[in-house]
C-alpha positions in Angstrom: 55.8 33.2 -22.5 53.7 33.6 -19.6 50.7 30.9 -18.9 48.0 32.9 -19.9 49.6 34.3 -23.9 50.9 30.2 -23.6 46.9 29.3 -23.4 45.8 32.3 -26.1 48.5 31.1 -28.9 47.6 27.5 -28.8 43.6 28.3 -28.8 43.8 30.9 -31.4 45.7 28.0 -33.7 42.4 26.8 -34.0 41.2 29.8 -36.1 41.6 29.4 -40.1 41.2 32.8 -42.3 37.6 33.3 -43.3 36.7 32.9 -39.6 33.7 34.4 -37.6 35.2 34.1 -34.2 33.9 35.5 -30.4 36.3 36.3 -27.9 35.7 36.5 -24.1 37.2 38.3 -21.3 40.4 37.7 -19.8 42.2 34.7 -21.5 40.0 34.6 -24.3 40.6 38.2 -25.5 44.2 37.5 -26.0 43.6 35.3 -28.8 43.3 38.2 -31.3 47.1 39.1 -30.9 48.0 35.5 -31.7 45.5 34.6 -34.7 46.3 34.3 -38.5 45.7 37.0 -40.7 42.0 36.6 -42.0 40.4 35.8 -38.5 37.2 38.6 -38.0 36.2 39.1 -34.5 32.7 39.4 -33.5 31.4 41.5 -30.2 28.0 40.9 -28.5 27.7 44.7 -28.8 27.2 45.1 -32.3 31.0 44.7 -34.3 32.6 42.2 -36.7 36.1 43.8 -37.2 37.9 44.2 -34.0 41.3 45.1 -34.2 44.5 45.8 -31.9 43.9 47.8 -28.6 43.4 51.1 -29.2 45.8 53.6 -27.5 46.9 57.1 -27.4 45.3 59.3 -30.3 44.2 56.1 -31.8 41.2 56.0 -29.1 37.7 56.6 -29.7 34.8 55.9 -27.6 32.3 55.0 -30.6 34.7 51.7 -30.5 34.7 49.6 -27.2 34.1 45.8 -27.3 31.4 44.0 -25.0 34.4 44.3 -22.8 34.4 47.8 -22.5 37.9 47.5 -24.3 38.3 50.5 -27.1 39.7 48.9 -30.0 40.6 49.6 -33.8 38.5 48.4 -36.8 40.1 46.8 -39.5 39.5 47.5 -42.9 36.2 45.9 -44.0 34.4 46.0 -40.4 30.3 46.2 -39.6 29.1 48.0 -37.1 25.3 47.3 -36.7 23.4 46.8 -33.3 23.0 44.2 -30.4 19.7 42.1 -32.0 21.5 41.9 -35.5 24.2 41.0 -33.4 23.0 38.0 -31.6 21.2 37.1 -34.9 24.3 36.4 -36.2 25.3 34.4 -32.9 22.3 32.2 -32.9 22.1 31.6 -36.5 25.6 29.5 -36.6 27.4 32.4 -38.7 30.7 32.0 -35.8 32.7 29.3 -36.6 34.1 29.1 -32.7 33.6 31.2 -29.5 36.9 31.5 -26.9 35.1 31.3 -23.2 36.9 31.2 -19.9 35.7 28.4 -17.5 35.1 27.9 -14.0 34.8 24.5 -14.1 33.6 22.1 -17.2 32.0 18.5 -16.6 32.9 15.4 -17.9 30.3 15.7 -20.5 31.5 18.9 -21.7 29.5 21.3 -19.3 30.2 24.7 -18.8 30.2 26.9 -15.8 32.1 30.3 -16.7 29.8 33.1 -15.1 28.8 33.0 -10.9 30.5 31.4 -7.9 29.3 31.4 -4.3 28.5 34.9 -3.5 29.4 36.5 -6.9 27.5 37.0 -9.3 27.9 39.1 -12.5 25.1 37.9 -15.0 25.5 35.3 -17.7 25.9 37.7 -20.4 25.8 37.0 -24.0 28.0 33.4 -23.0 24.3 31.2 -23.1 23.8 32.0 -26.7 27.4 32.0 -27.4 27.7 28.4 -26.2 24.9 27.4 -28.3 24.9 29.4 -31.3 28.9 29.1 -32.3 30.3 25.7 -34.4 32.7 25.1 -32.1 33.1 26.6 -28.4 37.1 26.4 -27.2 37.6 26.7 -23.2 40.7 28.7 -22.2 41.6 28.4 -18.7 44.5 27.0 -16.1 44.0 23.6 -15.3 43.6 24.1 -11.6 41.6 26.9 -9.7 43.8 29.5 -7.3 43.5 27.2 -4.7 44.4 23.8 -6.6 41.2 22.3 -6.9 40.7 20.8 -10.1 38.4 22.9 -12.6 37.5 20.1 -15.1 35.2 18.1 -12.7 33.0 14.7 -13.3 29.9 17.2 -12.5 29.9 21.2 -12.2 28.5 22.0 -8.8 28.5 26.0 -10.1 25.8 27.4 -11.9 25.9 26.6 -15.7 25.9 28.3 -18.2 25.2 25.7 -21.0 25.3 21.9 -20.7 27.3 19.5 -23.6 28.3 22.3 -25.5 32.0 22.3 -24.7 34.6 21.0 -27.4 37.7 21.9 -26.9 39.4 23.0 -23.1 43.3 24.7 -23.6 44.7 25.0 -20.5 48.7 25.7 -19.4 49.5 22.6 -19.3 47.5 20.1 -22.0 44.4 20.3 -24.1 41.7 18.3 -23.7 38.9 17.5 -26.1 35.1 16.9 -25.2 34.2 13.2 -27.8 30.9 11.1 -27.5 33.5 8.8 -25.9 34.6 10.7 -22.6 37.7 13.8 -22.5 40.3 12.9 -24.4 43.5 14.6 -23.2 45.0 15.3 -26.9 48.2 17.3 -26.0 50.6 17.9 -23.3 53.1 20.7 -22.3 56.8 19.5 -22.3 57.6 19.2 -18.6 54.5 17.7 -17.4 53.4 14.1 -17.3 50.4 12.3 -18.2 49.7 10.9 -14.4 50.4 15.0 -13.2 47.3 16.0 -15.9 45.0 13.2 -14.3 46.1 13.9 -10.8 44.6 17.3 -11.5 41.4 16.6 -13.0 38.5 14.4 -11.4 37.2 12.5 -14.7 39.3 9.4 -16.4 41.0 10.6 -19.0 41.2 9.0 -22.4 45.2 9.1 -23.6 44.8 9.6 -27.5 47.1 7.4 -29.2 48.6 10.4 -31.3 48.9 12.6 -28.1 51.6 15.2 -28.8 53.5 18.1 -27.3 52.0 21.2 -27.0 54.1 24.1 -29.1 55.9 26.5 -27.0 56.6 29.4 -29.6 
């Protein structure tokens, strides 16, 4: 399994059925091919329902996620449009939102949406960040360039501050407590000292820290 369906599975194990759940680009928007039956996903755009891809004769533009990503409903989808939609974001109703990171602070920071010189709009991740029960980081550990993306402060624009609970990454998780990060699982192949070589906070080694699942 490649790194990035490796990071989907284990943050989609976080979903129970009954779920509310928003799913970002990239990473994030993998989950849904991993999750257990009884997950609903919710788009910005106006949809609780989203199915599978849509392909072939199975297309239909009335269907497209915030992504732009046509997809097919499942049985018992809403359509309805963007206010009700981020009514239902900022009144608690998701039980988690799946963001990609840029970097996250030791305080559970986010920064997800601009870097130097790019710059495509926060989107619908501010209210996202606040509004959802529990908001799951999906990312590699380390940028392209090996700089470490889970940083003591985020020097990148934010997109919210202490909302962060849970980071998945390729090679641990690490969860955001009152008490500092708390690196709760690891990858079989990697080492505790390789994790905190990569990030720039302490790390906090739970005493029931396991290994990640691999399929």
């Amino acid at each position: 399994m490649n790194n990035r369906d490796f990071i989907a599975k284990r943050a989609a194990a976080y979903f129970k059925p009954g779920d509310v759940v928003n799913l970002g680009i990239g990473i994030p928007s993998l989950c849904g091919s991993y999750a257990v039956s009884g997950v609903l996903f919710q788009s910005e755009n106006g949809f609780i329902g989203i199915g599978p891809k849509a392909e072939g004769l199975m297309v239909n533009e009335r269907y497209a996620n915030a992504g732009g990503v046509n997809f097919v409903p499942v049985p018992g989808s809403s359509a309805f449009d963007v206010a009700a939609s981020f009514c239902v974001i900022r009144s608690g109703r998701l039980a988690a939102t799946v963001l990609g990171g840029l970097q996250v602070s030791a305080d559970g920071d986010l920064a997800n949406w601009a870097t130097p010189g790019r710059a495509f709009g926060m989107g619908g991740a501010m209210d996202l960040c606040n509004g959802a029960k529990n908001v799951i980081v999906a990312m590699e550990l380390v940028a392209k360039d090996g700089s470490p993306k889970i940083v003591k402060e985020c020097t990148l624009p934010l997109t919210a501050v202490r909302c962060v609970n849970h980071i998945v990454t390729d090679r641990c998780v690490i969860d955001v407590t009152g008490e500092g990060l708390v690196l709760s699982e690891i990858r079989k192949g990697h080492t505790v000292e390789e994790i905190q070589a990569a990030v720039e906070p302490q790390l906090i080694i739970s005493p029931e820290l396991k290994e990640m699942e691999e399929d």
